[in-house]
ROMARGU-329029 format. One record per residue (C-alpha): x, y, z; residue number from 0; residue in one letter. Coordinates in nm, 4 decimals, decimal comma. Each point is the difference from the previous one (the first is absolute). Layout:
# ROMARGU-329029
PT; X; Y; Z; firo; mido
PT; X; Y; Z; NUM; A;
...
END
This chain:
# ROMARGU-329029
PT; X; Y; Z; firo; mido
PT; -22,6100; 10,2243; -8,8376; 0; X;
PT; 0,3047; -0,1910; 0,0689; 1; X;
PT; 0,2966; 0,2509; 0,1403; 2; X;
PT; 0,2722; 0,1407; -0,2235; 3; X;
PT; 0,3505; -0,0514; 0,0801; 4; X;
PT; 0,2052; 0,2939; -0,1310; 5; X;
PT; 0,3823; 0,1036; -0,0361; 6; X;
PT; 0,1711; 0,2077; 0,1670; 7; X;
PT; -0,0629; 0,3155; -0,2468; 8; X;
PT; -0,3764; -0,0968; 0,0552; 9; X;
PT; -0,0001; -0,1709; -0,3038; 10; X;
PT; -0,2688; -0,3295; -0,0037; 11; X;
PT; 0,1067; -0,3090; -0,0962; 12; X;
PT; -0,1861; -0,0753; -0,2796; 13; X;
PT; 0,1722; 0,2696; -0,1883; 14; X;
PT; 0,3688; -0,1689; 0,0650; 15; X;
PT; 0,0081; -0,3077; -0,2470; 16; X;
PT; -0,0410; 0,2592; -0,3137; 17; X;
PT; 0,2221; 0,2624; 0,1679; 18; X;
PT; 0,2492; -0,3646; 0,0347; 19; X;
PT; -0,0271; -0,1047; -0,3507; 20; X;
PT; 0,0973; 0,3284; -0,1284; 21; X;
PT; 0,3421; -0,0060; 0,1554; 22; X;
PT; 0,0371; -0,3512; -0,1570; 23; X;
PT; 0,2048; -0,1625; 0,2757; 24; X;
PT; 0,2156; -0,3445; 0,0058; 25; X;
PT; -0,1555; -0,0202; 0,3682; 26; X;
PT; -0,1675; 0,1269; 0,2926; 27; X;
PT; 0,1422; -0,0207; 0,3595; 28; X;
PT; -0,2686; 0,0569; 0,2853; 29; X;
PT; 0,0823; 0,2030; 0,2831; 30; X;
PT; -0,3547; 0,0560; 0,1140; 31; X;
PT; -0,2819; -0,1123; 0,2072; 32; X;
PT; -0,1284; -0,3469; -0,0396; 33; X;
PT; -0,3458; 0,1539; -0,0680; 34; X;
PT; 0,1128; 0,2317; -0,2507; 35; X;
PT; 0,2432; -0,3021; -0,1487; 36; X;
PT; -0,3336; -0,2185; -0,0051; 37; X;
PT; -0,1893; 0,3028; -0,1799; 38; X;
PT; 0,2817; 0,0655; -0,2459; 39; X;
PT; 0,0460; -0,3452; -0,0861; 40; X;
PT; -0,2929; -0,0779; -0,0683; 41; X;
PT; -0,0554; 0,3248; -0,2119; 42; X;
PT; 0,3004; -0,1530; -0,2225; 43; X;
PT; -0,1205; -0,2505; -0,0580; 44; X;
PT; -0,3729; 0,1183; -0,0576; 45; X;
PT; 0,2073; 0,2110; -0,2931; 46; X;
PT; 0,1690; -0,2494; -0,1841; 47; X;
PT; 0,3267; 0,1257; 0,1606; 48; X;
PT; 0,2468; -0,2346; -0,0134; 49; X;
PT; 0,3348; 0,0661; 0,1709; 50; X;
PT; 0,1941; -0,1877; 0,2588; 51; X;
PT; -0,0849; 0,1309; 0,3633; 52; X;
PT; 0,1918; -0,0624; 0,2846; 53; X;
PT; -0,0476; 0,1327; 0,3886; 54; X;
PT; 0,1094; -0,0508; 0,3775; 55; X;
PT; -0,1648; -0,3296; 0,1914; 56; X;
PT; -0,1672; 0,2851; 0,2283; 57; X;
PT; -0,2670; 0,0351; -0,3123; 58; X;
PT; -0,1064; -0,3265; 0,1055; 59; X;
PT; -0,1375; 0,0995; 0,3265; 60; X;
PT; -0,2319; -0,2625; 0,1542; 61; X;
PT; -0,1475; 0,3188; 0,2406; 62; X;
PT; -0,0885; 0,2253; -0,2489; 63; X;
PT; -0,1117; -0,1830; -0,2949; 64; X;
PT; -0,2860; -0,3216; -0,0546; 65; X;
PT; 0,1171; -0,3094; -0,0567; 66; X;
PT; -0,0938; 0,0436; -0,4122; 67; X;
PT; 0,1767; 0,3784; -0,0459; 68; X;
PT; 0,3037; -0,2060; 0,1442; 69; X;
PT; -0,0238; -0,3188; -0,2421; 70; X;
PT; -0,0464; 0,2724; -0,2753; 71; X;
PT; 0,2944; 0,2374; 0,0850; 72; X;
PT; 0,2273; -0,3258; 0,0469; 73; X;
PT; -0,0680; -0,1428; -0,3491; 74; X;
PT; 0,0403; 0,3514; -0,1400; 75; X;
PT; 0,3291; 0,1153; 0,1661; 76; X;
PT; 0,3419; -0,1133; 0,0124; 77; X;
PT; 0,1710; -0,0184; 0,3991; 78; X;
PT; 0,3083; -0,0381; 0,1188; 79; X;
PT; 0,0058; -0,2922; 0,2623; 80; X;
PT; 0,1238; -0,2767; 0,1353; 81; X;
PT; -0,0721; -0,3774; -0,1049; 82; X;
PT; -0,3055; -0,0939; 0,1708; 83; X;
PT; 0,0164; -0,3569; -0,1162; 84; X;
PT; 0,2489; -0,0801; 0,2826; 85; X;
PT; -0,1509; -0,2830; 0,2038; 86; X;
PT; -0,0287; 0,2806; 0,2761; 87; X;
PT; -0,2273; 0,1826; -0,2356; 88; X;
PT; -0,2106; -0,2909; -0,0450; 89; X;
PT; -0,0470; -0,1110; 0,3602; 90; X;
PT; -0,0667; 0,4307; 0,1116; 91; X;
PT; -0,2721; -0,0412; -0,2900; 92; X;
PT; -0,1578; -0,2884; 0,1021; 93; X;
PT; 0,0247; 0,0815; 0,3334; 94; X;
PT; -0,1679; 0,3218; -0,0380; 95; X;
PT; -0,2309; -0,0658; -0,2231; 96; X;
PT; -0,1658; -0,3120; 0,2471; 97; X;
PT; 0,0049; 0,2589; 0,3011; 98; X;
PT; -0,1641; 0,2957; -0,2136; 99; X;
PT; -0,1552; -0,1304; -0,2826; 100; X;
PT; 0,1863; 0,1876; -0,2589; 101; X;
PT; 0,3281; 0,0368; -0,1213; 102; X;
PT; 0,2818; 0,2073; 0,1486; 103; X;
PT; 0,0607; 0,3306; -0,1475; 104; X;
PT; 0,3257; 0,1935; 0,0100; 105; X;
PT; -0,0869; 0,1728; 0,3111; 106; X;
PT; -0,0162; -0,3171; 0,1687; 107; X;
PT; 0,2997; -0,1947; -0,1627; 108; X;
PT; 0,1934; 0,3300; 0,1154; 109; X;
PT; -0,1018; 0,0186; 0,3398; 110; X;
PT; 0,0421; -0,3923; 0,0439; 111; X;
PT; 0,3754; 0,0572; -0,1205; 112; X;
PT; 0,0644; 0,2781; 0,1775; 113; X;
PT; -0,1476; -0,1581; 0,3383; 114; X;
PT; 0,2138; -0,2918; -0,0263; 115; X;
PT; 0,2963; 0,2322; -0,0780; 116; X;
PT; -0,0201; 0,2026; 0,3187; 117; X;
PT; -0,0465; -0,3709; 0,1896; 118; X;
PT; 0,3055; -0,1187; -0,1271; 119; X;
PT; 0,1807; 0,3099; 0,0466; 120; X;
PT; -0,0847; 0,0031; 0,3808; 121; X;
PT; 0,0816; -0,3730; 0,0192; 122; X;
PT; 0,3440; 0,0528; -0,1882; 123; X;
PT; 0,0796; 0,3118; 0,2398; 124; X;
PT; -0,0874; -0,1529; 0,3442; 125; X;
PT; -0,1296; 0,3453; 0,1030; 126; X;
PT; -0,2656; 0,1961; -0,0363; 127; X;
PT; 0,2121; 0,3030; -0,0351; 128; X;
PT; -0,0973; 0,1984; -0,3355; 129; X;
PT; 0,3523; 0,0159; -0,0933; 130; X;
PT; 0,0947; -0,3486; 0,0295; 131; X;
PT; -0,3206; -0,0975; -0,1804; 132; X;
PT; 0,0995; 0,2908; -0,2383; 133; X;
PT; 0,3234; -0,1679; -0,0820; 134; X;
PT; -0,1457; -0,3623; -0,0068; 135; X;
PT; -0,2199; 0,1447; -0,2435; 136; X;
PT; 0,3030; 0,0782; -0,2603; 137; X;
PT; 0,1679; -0,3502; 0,0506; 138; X;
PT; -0,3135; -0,2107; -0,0411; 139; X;
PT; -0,0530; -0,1394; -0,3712; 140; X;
PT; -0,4123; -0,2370; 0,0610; 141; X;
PT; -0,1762; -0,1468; -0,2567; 142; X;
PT; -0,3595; 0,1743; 0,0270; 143; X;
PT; -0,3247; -0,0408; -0,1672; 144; X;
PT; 0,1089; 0,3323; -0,2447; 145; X;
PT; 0,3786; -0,1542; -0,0871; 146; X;
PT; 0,3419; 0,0174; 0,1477; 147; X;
PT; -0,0026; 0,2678; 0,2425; 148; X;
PT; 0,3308; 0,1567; 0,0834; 149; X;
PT; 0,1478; 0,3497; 0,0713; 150; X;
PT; 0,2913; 0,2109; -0,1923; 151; X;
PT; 0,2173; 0,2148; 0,1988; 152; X;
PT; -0,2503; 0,2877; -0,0529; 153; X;
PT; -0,2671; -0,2192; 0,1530; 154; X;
PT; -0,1848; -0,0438; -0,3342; 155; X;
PT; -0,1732; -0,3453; -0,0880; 156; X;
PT; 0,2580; -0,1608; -0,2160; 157; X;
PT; -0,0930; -0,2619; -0,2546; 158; X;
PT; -0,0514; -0,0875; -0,3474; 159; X;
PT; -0,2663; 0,2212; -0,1484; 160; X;
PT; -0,2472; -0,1716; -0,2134; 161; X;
PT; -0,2531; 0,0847; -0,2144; 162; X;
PT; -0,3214; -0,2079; 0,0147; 163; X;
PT; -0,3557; 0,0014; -0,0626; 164; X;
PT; -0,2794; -0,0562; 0,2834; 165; X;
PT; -0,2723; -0,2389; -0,0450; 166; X;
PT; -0,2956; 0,0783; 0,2569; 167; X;
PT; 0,2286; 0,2046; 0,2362; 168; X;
PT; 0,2769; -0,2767; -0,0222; 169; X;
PT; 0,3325; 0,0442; -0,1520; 170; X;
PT; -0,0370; -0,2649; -0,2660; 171; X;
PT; 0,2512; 0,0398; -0,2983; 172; X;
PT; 0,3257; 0,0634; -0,0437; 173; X;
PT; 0,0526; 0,2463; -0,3168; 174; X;
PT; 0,3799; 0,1102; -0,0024; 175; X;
END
């Protein structure tokens, strides 16, 4: 028998959608696990539930879920994200997909970014002193695979937040 996922009252998933539909909701926002997303998702729409759902990138996780749960989950939830239709995007994708045979999940498109953020910040600070690279970090604005990356004085990402939808793991449509 295939293994249950439950909440964290110990609650199993299956019973969720009804408990959902009950409460009659304008949405639901996913803070969760992206098997439990995957599970719940699918129970909503097993149930005829119809609502908008919308969730973190991290429910998109290449590591923990098959390529299918991830194709599912992305037409089914709503992500915040950058524009992945930048011709950076494109070449990453391509790139990727030729050396690995599939395409580039977030994990990946996150990790690429974030690689080529610490390169630049050690080539902008000359040093390899943490708190020069730390401090190149908050002046550097790079267009990566996942958007405009830049800091705010708090040393949060800074950027336009969209909304989009994810074809096959992708970030393919801008909604609002």
């Amino acid at each position: 028998p295939e293994p249950r996922i439950l909440t964290s009252d110990g609650k199993a998933v299956d019973n969720i959608a009804g408990r959902i539909e009950d409460y009659n909701p304008e949405c639901l926002i996913l803070f969760c696990s992206p098997q439990f997303s995957a599970k719940l998702t699918g129970n909503l729409q097993n149930n005829k539930i119809r609502i908008p759902v919308f969730g973190p990138l991290s429910l998109l996780n290449e590591d923990e879920l098959a390529e299918n749960e991830i194709e599912f989950i992305g037409n089914s939830v709503l992500f915040p994200s950058g524009n992945w239709t930048e011709p950076i995007a494109k070449i990453f994708i391509k790139e990727y997909t030729k050396k690995f045979g599939k395409s580039p999940g977030m994990v990946a498109a996150y990790a690429f970014d974030a690689m080529n953020l610490i390169i630049e910040a050690i080539k902008v600070s000359g040093s390899n002193e943490r708190e020069k690279i730390q401090k190149a970090l908050s002046e550097i604005s790079l267009e990566g695979v996942t958007g405009r990356i830049r800091f705010d004085k708090m040393g949060n990402r800074s950027d336009k937040i969209q909304i989009i939808n994810v074809k096959k793991g992708i970030p393919a449509t801008l909604i609002f």
